[in-house]
PyMOL Python script that loads the backbone (N, CA, C, O; Angstrom):
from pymol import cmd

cmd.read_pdbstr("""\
ATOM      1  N   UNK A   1      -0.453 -66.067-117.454  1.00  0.00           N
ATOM      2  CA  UNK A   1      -1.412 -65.163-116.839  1.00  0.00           C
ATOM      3  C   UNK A   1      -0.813 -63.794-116.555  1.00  0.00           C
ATOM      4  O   UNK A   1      -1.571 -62.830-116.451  1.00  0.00           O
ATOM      5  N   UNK A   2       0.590 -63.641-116.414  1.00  0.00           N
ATOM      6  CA  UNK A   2       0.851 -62.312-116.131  1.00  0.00           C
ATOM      7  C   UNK A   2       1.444 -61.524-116.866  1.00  0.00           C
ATOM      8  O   UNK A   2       2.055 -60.491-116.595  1.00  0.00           O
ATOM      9  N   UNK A   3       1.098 -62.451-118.598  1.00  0.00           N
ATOM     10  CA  UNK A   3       0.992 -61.273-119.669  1.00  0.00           C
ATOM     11  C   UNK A   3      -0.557 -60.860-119.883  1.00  0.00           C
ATOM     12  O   UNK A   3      -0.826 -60.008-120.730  1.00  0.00           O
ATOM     13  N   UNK A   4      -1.298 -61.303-119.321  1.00  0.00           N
ATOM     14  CA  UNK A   4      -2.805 -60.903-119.292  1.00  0.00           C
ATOM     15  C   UNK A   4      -3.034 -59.781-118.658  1.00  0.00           C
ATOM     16  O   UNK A   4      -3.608 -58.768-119.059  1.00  0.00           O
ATOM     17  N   UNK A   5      -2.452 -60.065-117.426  1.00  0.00           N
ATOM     18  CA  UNK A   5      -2.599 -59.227-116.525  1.00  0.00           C
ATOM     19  C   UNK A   5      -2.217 -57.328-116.679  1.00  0.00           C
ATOM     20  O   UNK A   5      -2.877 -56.342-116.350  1.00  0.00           O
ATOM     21  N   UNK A   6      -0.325 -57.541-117.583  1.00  0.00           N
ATOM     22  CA  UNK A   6       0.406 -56.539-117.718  1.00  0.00           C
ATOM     23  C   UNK A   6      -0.807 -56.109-119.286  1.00  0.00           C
ATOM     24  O   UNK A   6      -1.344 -55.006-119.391  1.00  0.00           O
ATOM     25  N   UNK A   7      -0.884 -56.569-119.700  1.00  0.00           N
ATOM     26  CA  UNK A   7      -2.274 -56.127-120.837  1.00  0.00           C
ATOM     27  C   UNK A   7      -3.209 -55.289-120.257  1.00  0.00           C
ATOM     28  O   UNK A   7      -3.329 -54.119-120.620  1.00  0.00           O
ATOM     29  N   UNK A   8      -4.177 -56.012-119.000  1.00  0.00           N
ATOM     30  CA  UNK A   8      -5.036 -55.181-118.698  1.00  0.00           C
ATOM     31  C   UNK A   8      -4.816 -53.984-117.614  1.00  0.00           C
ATOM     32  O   UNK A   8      -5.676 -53.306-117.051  1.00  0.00           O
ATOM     33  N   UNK A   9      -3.363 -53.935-117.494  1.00  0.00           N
ATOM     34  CA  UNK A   9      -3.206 -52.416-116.715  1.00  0.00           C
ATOM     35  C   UNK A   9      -3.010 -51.767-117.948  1.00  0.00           C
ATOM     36  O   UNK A   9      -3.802 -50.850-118.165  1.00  0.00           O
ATOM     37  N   UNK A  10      -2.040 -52.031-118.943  1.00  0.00           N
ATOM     38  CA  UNK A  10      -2.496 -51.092-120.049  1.00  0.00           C
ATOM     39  C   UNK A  10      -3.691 -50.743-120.436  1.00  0.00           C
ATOM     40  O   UNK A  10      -3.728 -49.624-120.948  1.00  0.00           O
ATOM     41  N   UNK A  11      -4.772 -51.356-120.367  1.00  0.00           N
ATOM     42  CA  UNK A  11      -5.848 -50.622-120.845  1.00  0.00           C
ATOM     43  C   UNK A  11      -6.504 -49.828-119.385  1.00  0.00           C
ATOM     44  O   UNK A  11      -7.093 -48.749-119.331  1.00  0.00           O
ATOM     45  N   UNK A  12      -6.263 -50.508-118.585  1.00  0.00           N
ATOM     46  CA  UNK A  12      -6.369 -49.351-117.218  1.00  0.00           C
ATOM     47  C   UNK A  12      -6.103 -48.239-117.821  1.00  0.00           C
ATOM     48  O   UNK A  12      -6.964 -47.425-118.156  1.00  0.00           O
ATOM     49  N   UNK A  13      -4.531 -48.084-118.061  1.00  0.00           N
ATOM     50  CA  UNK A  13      -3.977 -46.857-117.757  1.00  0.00           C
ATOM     51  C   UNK A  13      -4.687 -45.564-119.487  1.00  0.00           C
ATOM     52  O   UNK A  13      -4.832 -44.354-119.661  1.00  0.00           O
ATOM     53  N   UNK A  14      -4.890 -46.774-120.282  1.00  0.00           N
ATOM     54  CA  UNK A  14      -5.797 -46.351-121.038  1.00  0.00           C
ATOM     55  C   UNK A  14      -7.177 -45.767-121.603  1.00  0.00           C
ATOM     56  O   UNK A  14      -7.523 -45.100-122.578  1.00  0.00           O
ATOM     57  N   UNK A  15      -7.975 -46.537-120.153  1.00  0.00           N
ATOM     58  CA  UNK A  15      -8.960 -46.108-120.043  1.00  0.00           C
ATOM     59  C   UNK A  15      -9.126 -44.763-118.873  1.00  0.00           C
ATOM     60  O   UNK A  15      -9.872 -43.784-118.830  1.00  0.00           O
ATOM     61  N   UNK A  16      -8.164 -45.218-118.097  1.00  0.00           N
ATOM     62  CA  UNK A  16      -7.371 -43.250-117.446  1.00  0.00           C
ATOM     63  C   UNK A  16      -7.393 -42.021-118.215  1.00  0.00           C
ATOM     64  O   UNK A  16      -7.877 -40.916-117.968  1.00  0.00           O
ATOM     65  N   UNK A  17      -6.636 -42.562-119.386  1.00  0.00           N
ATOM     66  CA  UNK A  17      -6.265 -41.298-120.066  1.00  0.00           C
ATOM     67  C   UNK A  17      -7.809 -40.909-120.850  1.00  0.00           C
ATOM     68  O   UNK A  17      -8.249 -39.779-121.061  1.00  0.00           O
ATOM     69  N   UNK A  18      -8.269 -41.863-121.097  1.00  0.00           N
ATOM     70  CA  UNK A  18      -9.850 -41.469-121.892  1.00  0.00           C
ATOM     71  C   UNK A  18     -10.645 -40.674-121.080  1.00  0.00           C
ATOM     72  O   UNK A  18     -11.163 -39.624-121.459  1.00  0.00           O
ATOM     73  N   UNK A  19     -10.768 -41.214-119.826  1.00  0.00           N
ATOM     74  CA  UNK A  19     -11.413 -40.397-118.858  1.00  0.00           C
ATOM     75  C   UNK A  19     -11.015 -38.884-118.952  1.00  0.00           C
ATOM     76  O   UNK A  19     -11.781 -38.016-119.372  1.00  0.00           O
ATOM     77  N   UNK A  20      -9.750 -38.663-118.523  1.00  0.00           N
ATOM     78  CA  UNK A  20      -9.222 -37.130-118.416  1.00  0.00           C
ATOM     79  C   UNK A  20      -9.757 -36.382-119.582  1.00  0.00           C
ATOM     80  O   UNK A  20     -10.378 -35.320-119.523  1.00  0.00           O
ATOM     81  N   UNK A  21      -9.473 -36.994-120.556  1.00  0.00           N
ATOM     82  CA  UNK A  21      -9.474 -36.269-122.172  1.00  0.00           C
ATOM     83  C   UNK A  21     -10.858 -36.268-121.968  1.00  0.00           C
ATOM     84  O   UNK A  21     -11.155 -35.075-122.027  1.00  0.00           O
ATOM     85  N   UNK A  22     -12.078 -37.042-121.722  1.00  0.00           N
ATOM     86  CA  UNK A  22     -13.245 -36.384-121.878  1.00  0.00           C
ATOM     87  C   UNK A  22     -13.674 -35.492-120.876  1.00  0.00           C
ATOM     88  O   UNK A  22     -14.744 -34.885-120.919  1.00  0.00           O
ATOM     89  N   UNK A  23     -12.773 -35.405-119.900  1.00  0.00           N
ATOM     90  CA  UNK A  23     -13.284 -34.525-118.495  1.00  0.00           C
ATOM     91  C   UNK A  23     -12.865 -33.050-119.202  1.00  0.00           C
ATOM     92  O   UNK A  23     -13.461 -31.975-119.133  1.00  0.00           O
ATOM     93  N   UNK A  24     -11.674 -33.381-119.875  1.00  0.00           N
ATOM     94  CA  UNK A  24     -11.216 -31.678-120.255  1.00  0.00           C
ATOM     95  C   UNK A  24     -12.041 -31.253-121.133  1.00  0.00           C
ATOM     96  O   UNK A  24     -12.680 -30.216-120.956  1.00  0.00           O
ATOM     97  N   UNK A  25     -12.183 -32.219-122.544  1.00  0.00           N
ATOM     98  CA  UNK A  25     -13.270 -32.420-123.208  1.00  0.00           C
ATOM     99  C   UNK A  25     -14.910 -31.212-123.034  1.00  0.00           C
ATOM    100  O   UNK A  25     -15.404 -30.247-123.617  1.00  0.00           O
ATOM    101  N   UNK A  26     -15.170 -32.043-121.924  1.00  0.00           N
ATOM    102  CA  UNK A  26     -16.611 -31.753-121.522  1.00  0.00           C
ATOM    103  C   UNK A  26     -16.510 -29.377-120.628  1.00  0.00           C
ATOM    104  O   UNK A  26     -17.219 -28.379-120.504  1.00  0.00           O
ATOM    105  N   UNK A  27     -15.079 -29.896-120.335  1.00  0.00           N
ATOM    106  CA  UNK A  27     -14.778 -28.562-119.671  1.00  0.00           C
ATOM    107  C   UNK A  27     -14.438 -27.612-120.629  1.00  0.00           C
ATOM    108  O   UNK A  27     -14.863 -26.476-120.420  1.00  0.00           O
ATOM    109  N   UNK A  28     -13.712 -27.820-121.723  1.00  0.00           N
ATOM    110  CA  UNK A  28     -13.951 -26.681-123.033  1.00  0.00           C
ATOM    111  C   UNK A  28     -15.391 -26.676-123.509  1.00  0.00           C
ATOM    112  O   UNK A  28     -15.683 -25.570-123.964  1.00  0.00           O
ATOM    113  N   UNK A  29     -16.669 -27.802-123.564  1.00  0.00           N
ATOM    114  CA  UNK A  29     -18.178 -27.778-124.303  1.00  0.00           C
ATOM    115  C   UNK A  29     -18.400 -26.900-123.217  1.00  0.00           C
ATOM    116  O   UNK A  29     -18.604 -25.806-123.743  1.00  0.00           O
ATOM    117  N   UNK A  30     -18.489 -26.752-121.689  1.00  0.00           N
ATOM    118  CA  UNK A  30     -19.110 -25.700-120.806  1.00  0.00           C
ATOM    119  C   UNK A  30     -18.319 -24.443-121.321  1.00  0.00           C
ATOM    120  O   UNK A  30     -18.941 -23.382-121.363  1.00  0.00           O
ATOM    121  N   UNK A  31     -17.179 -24.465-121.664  1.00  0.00           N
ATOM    122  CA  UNK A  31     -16.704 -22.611-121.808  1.00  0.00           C
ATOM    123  C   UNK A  31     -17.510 -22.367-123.095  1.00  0.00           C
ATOM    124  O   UNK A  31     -18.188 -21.346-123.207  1.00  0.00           O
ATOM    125  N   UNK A  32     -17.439 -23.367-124.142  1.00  0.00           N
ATOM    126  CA  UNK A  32     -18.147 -22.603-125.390  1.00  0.00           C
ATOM    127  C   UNK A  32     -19.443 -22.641-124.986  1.00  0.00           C
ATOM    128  O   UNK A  32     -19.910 -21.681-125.600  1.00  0.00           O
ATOM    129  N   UNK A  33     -20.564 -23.239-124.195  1.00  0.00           N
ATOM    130  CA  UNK A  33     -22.028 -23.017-123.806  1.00  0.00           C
ATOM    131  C   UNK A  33     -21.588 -21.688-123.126  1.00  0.00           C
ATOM    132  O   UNK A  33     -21.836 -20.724-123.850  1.00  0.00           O
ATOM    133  N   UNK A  34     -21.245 -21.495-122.429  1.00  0.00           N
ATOM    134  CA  UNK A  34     -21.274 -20.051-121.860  1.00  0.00           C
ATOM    135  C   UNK A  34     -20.865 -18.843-122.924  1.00  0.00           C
ATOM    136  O   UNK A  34     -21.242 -17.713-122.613  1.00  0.00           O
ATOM    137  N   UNK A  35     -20.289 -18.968-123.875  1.00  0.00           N
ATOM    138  CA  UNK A  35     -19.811 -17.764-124.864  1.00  0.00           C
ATOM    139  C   UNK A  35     -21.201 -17.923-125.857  1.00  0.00           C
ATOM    140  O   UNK A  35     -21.735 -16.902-126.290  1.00  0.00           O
ATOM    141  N   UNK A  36     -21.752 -19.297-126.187  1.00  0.00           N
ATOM    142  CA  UNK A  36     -22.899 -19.297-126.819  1.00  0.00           C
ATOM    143  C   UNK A  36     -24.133 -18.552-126.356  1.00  0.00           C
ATOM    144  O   UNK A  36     -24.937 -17.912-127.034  1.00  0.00           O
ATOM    145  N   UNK A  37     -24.113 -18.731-125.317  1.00  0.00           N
ATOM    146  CA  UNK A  37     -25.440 -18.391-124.337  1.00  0.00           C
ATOM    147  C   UNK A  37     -24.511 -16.515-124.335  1.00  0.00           C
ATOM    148  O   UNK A  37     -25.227 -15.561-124.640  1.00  0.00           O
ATOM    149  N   UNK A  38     -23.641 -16.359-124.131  1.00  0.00           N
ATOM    150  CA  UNK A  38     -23.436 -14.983-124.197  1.00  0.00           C
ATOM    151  C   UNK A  38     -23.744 -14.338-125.883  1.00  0.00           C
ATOM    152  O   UNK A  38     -24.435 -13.323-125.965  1.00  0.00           O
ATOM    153  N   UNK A  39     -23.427 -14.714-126.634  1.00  0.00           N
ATOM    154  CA  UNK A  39     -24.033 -14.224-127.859  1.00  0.00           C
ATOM    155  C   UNK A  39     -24.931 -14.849-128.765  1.00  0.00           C
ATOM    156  O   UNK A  39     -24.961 -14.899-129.994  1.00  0.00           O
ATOM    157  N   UNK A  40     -25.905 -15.475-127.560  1.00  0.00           N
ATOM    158  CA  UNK A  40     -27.536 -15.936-128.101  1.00  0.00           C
ATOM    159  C   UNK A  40     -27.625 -16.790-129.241  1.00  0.00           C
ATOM    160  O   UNK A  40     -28.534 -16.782-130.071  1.00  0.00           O
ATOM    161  N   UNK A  41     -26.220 -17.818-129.217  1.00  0.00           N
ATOM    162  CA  UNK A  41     -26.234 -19.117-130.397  1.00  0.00           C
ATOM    163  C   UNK A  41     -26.973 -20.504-129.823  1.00  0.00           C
ATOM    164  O   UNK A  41     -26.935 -20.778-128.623  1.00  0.00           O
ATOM    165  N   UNK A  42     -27.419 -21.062-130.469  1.00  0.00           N
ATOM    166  CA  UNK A  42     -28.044 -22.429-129.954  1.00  0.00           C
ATOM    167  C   UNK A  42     -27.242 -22.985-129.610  1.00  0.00           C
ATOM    168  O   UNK A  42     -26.081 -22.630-129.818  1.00  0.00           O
ATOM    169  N   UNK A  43     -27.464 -23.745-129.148  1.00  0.00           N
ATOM    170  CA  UNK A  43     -26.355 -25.076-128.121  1.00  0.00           C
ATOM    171  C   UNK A  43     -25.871 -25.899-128.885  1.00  0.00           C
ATOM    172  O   UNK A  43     -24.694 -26.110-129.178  1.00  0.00           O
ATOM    173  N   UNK A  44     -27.542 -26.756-129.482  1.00  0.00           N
ATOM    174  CA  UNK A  44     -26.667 -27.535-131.393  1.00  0.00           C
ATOM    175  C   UNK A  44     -25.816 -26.684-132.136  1.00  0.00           C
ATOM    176  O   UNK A  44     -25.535 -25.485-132.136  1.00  0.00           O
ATOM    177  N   UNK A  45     -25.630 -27.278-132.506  1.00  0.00           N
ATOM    178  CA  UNK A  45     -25.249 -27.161-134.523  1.00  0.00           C
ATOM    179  C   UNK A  45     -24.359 -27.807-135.388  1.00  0.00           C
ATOM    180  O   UNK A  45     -23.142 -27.815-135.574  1.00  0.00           O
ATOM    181  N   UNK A  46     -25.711 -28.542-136.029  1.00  0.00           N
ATOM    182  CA  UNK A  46     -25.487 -29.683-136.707  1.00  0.00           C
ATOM    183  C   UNK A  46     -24.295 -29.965-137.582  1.00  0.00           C
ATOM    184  O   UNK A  46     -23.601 -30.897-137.988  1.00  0.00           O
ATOM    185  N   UNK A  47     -24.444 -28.525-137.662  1.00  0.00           N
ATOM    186  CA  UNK A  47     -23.308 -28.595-139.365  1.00  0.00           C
ATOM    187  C   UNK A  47     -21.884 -28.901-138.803  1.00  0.00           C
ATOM    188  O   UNK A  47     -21.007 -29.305-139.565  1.00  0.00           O
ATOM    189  N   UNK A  48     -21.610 -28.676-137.234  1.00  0.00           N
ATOM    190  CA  UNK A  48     -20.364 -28.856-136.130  1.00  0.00           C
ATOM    191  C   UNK A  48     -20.662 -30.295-136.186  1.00  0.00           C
ATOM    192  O   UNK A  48     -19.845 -31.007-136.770  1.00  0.00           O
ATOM    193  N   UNK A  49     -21.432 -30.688-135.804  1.00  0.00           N
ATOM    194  CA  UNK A  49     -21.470 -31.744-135.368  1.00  0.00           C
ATOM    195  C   UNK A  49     -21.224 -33.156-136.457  1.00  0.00           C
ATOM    196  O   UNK A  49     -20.697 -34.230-136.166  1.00  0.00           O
ATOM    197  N   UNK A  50     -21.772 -32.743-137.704  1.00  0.00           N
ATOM    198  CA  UNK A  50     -21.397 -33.497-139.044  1.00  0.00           C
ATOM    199  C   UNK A  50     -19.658 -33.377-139.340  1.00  0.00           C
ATOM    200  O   UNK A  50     -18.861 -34.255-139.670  1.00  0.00           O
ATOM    201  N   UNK A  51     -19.452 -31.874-139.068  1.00  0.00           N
ATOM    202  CA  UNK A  51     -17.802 -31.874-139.128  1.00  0.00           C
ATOM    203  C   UNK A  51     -16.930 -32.463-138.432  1.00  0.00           C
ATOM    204  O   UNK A  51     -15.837 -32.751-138.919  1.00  0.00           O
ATOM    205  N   UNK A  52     -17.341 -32.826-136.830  1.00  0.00           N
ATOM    206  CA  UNK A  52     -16.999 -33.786-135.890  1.00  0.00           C
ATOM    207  C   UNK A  52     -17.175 -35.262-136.504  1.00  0.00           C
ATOM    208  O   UNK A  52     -16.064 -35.787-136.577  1.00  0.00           O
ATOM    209  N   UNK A  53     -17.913 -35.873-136.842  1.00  0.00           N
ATOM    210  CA  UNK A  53     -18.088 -37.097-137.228  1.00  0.00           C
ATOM    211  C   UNK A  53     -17.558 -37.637-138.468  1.00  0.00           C
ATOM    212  O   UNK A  53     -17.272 -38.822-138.638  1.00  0.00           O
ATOM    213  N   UNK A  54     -17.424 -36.566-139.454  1.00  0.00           N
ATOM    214  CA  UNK A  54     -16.911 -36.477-140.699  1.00  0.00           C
ATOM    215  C   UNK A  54     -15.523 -37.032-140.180  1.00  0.00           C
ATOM    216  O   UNK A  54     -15.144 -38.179-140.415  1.00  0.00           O
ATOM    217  N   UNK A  55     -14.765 -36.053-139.410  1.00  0.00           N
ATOM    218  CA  UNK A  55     -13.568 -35.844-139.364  1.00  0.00           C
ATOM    219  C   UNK A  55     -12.658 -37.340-138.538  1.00  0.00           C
ATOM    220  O   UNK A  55     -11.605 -37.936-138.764  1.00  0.00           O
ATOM    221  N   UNK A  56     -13.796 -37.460-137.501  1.00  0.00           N
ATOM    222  CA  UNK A  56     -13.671 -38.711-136.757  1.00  0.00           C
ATOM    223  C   UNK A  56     -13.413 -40.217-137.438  1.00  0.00           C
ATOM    224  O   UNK A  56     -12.627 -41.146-137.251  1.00  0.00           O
ATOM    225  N   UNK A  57     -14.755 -39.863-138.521  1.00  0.00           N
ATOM    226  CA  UNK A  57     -14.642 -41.370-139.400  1.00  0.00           C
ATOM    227  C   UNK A  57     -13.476 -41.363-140.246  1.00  0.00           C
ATOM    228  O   UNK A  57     -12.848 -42.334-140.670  1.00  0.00           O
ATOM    229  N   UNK A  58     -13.278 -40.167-140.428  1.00  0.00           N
ATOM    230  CA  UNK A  58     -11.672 -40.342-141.593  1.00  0.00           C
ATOM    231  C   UNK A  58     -10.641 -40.543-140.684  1.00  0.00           C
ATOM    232  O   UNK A  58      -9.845 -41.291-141.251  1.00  0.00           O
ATOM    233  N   UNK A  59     -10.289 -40.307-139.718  1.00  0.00           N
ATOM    234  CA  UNK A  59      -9.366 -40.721-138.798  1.00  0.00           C
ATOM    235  C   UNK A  59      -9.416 -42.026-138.388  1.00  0.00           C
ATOM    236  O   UNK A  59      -8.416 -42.739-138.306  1.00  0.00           O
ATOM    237  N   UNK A  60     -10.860 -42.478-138.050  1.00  0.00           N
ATOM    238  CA  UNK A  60     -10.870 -44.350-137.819  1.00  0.00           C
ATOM    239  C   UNK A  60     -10.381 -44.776-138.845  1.00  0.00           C
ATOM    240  O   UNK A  60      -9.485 -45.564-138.540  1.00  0.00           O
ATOM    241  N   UNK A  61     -10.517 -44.652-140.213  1.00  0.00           N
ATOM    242  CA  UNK A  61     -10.312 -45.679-141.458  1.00  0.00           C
ATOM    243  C   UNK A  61      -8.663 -45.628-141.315  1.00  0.00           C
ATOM    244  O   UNK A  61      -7.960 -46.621-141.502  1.00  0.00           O
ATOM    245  N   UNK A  62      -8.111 -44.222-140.928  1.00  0.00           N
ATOM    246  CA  UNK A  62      -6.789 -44.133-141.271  1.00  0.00           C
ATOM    247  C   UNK A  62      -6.139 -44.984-140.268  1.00  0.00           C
ATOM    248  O   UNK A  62      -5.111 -45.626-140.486  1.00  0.00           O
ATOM    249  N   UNK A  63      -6.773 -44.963-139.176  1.00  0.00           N
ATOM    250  CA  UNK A  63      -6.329 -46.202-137.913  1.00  0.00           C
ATOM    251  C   UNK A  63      -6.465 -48.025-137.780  1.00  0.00           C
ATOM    252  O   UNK A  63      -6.085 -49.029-137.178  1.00  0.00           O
ATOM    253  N   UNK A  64      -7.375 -47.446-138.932  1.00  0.00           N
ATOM    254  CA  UNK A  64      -7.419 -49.220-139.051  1.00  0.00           C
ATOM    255  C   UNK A  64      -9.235 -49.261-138.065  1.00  0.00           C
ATOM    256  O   UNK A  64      -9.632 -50.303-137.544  1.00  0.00           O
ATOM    257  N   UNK A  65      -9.591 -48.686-138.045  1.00  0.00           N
ATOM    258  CA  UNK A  65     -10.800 -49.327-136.924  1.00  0.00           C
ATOM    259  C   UNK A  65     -12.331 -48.968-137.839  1.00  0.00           C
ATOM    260  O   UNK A  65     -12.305 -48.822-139.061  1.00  0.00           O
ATOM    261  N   UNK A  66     -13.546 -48.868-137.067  1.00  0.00           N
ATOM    262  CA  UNK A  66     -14.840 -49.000-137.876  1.00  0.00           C
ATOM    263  C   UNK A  66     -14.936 -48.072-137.560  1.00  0.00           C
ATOM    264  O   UNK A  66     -14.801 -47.673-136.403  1.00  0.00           O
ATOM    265  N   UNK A  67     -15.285 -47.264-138.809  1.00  0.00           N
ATOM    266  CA  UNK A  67     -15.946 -46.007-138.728  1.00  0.00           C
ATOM    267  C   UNK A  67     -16.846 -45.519-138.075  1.00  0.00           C
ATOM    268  O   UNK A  67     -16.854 -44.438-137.486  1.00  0.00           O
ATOM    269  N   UNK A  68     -18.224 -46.864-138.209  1.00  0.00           N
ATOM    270  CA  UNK A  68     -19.431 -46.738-137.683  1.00  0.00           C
ATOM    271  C   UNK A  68     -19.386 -46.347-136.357  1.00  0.00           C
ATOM    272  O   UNK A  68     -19.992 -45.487-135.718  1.00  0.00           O
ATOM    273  N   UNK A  69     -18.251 -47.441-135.986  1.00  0.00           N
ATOM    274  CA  UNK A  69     -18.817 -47.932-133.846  1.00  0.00           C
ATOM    275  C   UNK A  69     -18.283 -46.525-133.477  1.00  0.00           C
ATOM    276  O   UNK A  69     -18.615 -45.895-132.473  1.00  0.00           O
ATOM    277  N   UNK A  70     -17.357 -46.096-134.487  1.00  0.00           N
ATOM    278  CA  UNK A  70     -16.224 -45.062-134.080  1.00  0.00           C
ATOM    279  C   UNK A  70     -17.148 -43.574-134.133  1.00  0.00           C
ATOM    280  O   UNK A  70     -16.743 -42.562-133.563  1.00  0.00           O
ATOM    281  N   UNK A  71     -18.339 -43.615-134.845  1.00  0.00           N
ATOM    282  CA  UNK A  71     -19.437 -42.571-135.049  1.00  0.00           C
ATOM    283  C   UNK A  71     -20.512 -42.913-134.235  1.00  0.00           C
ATOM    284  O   UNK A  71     -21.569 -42.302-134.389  1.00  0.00           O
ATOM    285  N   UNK A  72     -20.425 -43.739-133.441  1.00  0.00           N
ATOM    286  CA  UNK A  72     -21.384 -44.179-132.430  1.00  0.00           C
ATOM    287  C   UNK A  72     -20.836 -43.926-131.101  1.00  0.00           C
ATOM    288  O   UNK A  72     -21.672 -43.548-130.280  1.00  0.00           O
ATOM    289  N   UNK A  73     -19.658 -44.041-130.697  1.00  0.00           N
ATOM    290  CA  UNK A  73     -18.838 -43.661-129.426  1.00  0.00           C
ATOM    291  C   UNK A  73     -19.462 -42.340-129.853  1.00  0.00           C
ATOM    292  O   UNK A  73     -20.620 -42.255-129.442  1.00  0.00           O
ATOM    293  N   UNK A  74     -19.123 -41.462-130.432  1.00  0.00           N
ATOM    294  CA  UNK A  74     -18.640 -40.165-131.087  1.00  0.00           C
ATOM    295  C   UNK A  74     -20.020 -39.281-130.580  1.00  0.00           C
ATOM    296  O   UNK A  74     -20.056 -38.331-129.798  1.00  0.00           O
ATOM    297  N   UNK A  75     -21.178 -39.971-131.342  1.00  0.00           N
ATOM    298  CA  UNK A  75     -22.279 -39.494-131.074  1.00  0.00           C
ATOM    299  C   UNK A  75     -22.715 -39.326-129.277  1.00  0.00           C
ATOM    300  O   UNK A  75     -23.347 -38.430-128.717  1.00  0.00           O
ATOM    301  N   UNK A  76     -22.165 -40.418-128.790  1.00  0.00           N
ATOM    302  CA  UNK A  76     -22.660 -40.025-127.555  1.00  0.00           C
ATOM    303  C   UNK A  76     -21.594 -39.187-126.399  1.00  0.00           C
ATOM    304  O   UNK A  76     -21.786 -38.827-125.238  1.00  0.00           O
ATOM    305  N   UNK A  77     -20.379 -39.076-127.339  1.00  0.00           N
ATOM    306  CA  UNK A  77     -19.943 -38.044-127.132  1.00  0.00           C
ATOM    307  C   UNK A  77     -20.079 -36.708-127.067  1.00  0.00           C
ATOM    308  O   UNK A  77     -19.508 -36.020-126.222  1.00  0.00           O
ATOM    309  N   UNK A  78     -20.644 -36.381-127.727  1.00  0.00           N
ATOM    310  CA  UNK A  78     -21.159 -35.363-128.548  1.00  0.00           C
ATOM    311  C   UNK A  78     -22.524 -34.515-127.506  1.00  0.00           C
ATOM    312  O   UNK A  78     -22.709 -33.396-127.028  1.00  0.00           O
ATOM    313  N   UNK A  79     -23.179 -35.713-127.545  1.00  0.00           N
ATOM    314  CA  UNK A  79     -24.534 -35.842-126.529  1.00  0.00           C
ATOM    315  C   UNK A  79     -24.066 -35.518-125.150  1.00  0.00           C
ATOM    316  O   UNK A  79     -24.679 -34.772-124.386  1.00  0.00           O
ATOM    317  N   UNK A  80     -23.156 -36.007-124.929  1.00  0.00           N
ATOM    318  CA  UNK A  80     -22.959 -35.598-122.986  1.00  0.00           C
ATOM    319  C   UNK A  80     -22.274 -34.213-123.061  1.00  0.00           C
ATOM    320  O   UNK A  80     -22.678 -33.382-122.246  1.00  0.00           O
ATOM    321  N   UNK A  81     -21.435 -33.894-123.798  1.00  0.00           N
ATOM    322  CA  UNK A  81     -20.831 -32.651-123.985  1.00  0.00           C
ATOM    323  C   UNK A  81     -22.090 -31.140-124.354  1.00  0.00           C
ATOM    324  O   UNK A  81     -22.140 -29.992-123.912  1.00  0.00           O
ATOM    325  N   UNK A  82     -22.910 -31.881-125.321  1.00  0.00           N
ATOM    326  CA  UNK A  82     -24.056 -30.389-125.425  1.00  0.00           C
ATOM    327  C   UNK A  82     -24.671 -30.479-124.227  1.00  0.00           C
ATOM    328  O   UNK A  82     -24.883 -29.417-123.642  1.00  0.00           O
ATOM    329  N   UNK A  83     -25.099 -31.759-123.584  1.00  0.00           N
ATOM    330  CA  UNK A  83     -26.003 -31.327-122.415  1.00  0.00           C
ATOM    331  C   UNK A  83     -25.122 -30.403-121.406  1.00  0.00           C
ATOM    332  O   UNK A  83     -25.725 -29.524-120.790  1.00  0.00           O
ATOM    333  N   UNK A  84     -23.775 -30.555-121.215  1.00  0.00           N
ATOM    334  CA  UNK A  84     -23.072 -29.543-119.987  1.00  0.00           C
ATOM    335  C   UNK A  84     -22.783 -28.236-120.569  1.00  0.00           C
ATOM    336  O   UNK A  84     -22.120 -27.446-119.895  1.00  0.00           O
ATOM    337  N   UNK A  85     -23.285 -27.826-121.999  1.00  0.00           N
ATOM    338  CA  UNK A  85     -23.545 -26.488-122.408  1.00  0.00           C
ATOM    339  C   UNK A  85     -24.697 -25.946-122.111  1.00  0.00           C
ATOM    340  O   UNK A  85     -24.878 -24.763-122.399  1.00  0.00           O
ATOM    341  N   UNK A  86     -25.619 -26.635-121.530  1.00  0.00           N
ATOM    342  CA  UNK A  86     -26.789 -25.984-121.074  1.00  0.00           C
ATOM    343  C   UNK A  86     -26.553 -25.287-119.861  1.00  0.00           C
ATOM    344  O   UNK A  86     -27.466 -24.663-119.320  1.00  0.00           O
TER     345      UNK A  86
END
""", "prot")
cmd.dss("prot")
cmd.show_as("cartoon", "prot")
cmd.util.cbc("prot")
cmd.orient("prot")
């Protein structure tokens, strides 16, 4: 049991670091909504957003993991980050 245990503080400390990275994450999508909104660009854009997912799924395959679930995290990544550009 207390290799179970030392397992799930690693993913603690893992799911720590995910947190931060999307907090900073979400805090660079508000600086670019504000430079957008300063030179009157939409909040989307798709063609970013295909390059994000593009880029994402080639990085899962190279990791060994599913592209898909890995474009499905991604997407709603994506989603919480444009809404704090508004």
């Amino acid at each position: 049991m207390d290799e179970i245990e030392q397992l799930r503080k690693k993913i603690d400390e893992i799911d720590d670091k995910i947190i931060s990275s999307l907090c900073e994450r979400a805090k660079v999508c508000r600086e670019i909504g504000e430079a957008k909104k300063k030179y009157g660009i939409p909040i989307r854009n798709l063609a970013r957003e295909n390059e994000v997912y593009q880029r994402i799924k080639e990085k899962a395959v190279l990791l060994g993991l599913d592209s898909d679930e890995i474009q499905a995290v991604y997407r709603e990544i994506v989603n919480m980050c444009s809404s704090v550009q508004v």
